[in-house]
N, C-alpha and C positions, 0 to 999 in steps of 0.2 A: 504494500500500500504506500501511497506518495503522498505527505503532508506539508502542509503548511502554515506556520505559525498555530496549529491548536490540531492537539492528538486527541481525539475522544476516546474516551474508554466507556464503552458499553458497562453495564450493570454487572451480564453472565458473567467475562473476560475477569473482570473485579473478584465477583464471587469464588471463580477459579482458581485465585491466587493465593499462592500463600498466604500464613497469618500476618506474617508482617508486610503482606501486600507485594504488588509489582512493581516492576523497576525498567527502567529506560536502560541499557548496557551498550557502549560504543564497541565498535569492531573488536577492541582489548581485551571484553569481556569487563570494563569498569563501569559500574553504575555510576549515572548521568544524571537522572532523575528519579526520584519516587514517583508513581502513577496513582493516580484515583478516579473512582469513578466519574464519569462525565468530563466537561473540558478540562487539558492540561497545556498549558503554554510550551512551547517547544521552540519561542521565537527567538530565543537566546544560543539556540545549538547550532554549532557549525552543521552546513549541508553534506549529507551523506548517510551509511545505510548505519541503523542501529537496531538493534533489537528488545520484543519487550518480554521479559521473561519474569517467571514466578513459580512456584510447584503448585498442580493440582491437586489440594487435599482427597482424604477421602481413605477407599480402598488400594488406589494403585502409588498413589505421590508420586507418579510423574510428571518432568516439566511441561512446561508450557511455554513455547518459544516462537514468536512471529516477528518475519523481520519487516520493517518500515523505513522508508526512504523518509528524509526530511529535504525540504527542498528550500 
């Protein structure tokens, strides 16, 4: 997905996330941002790809990882 100046985070995407929530992570694998549901400003990040990851609780706790273009 290609963003600009504001990432939304859906509600499920939220709920899916670990307890202590999701996170923005640059190509490094170093978190950027903290994520929360509904808008998140993104307009301070250099352009390029990041991802947002978290663990899905639950039974399995696997990640949860999609990557997002900031433009």
């Amino acid at each position: 997905a290609f963003v600009r100046g504001v990432l939304q985070i859906c509600q499920q995407l939220a709920a899916n996330g670990s307890q202590s929530g999701i996170g923005l992570f640059n190509a490094n694998g170093r978190k950027v941002l903290d994520l929360r549901p509904g808008p998140n400003d993104v307009s301070r990040l250099s352009p390029g790809a990041y991802f947002i990851g978290g663990l899905r609780t639950g039974v399995s706790c696997r990640p949860v990882v999609c990557k997002v273009v900031v433009q």
